[in-house]
C-alpha positions as a LaTeX table, in Angstrom:
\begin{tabular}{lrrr}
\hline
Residue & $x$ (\AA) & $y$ (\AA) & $z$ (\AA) \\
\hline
Unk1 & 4.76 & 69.84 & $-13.16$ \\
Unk2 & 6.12 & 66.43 & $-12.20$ \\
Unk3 & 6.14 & 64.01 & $-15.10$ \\
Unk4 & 7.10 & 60.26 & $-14.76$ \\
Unk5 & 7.93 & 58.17 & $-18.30$ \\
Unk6 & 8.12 & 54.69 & $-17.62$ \\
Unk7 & 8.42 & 51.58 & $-20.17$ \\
Unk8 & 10.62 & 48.63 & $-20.62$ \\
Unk9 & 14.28 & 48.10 & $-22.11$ \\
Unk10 & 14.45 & 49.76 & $-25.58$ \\
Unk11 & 11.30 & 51.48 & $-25.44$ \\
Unk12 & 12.53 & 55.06 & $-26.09$ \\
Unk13 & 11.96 & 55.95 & $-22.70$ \\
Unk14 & 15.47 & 58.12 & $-22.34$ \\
Unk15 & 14.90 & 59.61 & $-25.84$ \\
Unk16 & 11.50 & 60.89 & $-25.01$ \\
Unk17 & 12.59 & 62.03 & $-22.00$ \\
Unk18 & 15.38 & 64.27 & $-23.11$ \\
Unk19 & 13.55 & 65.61 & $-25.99$ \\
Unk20 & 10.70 & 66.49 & $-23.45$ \\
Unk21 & 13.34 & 67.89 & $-20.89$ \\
Unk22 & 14.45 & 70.42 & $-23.98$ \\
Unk23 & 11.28 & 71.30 & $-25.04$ \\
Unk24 & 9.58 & 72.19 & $-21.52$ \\
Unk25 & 13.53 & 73.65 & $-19.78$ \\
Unk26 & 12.84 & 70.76 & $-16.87$ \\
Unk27 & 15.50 & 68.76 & $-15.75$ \\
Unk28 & 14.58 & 64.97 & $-15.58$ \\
Unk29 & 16.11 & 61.94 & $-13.72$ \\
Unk30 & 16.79 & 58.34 & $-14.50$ \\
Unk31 & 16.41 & 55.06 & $-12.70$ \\
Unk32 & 18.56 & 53.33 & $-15.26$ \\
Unk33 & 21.13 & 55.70 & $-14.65$ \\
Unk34 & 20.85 & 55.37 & $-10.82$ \\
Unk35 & 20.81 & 51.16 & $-11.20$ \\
Unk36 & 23.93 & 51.53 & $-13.63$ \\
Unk37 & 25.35 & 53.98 & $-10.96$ \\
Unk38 & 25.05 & 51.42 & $-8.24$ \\
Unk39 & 25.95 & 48.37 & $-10.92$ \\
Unk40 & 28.82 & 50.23 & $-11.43$ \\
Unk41 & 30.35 & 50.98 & $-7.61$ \\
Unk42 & 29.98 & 47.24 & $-7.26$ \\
Unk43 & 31.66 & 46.78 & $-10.43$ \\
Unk44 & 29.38 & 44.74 & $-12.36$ \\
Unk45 & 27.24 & 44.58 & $-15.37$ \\
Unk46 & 23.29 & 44.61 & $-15.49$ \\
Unk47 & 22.69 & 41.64 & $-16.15$ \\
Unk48 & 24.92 & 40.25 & $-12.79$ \\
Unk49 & 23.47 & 43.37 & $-10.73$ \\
Unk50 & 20.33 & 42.90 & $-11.66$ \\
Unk51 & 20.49 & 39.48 & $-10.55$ \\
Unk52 & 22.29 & 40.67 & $-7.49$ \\
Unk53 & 19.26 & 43.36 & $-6.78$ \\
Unk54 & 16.93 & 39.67 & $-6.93$ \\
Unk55 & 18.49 & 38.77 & $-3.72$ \\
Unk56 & 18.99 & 41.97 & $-2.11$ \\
Unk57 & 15.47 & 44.52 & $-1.71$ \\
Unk58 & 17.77 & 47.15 & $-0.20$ \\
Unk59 & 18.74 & 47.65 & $-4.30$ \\
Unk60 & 15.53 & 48.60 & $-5.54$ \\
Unk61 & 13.85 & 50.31 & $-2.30$ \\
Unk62 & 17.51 & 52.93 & $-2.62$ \\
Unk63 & 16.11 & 53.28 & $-6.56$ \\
Unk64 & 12.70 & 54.29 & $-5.28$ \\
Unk65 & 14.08 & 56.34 & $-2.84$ \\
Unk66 & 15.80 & 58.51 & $-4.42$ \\
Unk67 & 13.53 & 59.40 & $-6.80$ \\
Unk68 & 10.59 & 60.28 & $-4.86$ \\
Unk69 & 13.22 & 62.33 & $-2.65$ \\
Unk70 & 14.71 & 64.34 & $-5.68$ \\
Unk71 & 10.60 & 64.92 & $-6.91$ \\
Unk72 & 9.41 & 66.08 & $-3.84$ \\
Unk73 & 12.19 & 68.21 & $-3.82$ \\
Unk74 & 11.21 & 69.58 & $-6.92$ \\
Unk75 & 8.74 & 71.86 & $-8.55$ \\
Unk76 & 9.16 & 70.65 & $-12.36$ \\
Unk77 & 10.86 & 67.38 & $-13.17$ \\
Unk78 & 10.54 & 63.91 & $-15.85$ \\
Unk79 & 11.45 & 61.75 & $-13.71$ \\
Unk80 & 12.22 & 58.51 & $-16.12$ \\
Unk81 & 11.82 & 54.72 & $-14.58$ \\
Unk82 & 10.04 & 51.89 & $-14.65$ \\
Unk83 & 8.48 & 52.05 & $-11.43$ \\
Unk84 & 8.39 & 55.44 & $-11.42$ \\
Unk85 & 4.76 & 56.24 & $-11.63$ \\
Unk86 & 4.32 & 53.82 & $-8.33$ \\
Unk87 & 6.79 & 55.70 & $-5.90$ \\
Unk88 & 6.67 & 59.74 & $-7.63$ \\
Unk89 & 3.76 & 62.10 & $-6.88$ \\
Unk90 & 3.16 & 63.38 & $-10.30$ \\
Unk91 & 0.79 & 65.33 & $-12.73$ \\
Unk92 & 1.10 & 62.95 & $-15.63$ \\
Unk93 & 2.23 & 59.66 & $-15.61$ \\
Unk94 & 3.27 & 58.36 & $-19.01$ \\
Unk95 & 4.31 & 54.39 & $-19.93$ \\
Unk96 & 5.53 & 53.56 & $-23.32$ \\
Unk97 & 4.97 & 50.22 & $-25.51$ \\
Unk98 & 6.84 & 49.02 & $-28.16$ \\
Unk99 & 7.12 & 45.37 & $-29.88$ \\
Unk100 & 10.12 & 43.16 & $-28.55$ \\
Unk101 & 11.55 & 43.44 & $-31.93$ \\
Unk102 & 12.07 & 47.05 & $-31.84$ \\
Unk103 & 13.54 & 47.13 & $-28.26$ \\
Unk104 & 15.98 & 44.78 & $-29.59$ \\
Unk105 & 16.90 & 46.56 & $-32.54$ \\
Unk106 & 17.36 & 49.95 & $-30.62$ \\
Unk107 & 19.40 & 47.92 & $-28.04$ \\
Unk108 & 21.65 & 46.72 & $-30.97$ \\
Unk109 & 22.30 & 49.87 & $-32.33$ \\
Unk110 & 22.82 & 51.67 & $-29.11$ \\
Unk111 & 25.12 & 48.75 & $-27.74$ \\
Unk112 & 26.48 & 47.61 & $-30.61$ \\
Unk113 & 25.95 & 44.12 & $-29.84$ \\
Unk114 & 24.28 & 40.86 & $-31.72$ \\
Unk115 & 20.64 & 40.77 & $-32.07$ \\
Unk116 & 20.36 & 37.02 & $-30.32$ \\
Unk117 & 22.53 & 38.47 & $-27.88$ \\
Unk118 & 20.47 & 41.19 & $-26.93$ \\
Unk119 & 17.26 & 39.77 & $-27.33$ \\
Unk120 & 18.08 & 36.64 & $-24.83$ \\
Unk121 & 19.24 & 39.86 & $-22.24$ \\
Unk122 & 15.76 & 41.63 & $-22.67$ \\
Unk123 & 14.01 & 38.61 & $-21.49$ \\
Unk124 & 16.34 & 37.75 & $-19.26$ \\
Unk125 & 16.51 & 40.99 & $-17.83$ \\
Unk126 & 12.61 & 41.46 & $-18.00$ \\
Unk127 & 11.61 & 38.45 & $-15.96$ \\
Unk128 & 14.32 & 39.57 & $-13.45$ \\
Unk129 & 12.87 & 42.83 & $-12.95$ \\
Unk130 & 9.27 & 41.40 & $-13.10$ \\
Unk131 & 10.12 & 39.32 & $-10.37$ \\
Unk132 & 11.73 & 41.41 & $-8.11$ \\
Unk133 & 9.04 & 44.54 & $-8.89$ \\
Unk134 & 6.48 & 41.70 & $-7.28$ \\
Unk135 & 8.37 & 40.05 & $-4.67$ \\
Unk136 & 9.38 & 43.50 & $-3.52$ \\
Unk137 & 6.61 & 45.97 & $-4.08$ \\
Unk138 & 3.65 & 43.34 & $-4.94$ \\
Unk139 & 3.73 & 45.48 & $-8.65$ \\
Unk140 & 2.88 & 43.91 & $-11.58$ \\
Unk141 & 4.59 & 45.59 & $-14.37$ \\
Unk142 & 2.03 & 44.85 & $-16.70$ \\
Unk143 & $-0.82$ & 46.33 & $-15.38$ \\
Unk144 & $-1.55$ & 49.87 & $-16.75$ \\
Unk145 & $-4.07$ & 51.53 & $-14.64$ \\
Unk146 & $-1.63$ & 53.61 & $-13.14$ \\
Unk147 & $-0.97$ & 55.79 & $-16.03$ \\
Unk148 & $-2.83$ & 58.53 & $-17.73$ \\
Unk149 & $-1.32$ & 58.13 & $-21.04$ \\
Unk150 & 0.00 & 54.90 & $-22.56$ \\
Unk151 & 2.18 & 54.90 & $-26.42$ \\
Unk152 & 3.19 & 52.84 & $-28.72$ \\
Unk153 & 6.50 & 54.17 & $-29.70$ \\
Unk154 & 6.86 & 51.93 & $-32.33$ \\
Unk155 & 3.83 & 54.36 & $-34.07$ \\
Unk156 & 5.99 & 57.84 & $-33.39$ \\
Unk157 & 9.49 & 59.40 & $-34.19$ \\
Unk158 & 10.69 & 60.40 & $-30.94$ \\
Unk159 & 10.29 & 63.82 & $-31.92$ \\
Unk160 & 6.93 & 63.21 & $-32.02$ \\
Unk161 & 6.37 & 61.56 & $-29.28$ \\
Unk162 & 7.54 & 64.47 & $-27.46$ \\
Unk163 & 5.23 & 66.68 & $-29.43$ \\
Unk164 & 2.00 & 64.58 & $-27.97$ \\
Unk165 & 3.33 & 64.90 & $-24.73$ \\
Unk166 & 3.83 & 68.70 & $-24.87$ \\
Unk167 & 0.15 & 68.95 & $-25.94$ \\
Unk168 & $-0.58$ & 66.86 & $-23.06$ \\
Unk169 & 1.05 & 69.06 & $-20.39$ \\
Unk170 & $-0.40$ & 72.15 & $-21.60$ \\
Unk171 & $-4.00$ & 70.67 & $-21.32$ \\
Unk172 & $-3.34$ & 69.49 & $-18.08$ \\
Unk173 & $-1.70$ & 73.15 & $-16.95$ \\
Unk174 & $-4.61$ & 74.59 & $-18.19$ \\
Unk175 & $-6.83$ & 72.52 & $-16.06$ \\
Unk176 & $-4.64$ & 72.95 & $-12.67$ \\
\hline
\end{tabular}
């Protein structure tokens, strides 16, 4: 089965996605980790590659790319992005939700920096991303009809979350 989880900075995205990975034995992939990957061989931060990636397509086309390569390649796979769900043939396509205030605070405490910091680099980074996911793809990261399953994970432990999403595979295995 070929999962995507997709949702915006400080969502819970990653920890879903490795609990998930655990609980079904399927390896999963992320698109953060392949933009800090290329952020990082041009030695910069996310912030200046991800305004780097505004003027430069090729950025976010290689993200896409690689993804749907390493899922067609694959039989079972969470494949964890933000545009995931546009560019990955999968079973289930999950998106997760969570109040600004949250991201930020989960940003803080994973980063360790200032909460004004981090909440000016959310939006910042947000309406970046926004832009380029239209300019480049004609995606509007707010609209939802592409998913089958949308969660607040401001409402769930992660553990949980994970829990509703194993449910949610097995009903859909049983109906392949």
């Amino acid at each position: 089965m070929i999962i995507t989880i997709g949702g915006l900075a400080g969502s819970g995205t990653t920890t879903a996605s490795k609990i998930l990975s655990e609980k079904l034995g399927v390896r999963y992939i992320s698109a953060g980790d392949i933009f800090r990957q290329m952020a990082a061989e041009k030695g910069m931060d996310l912030l200046e590659f991800g305004k780097f990636a505004e003027g430069n397509d090729e950025i976010d086309l290689e993200i896409d790319r690689r993804q749907a390569k390493i899922a067609e390649e694959s039989e079972d796979l969470i494949v964890e992005g933000r545009l995931s769900a546009h560019f990955v043939e999968a079973d289930l396509k999950i998106w997760f939700v969570a109040p600004i205030d949250v991201r930020t605070e989960r940003i803080c405490q994973r980063e360790n920096k200032p909460k004004e910091q981090v909440k000016k680099e959310i939006s910042t980074r947000g309406a970046s991303e926004a832009k380029r996911y239209r300019e480049i793809h004609g995606i509007d990261i707010g609209n939802m009809e592409v998913y089958d399953i949308v969660i607040n994970s401001n409402s769930f432990q992660p553990e949980a979350i994970a829990d509703i999403l194993l449910k949610v595979t097995e009903v859909i295995s049983c109906q392949q």
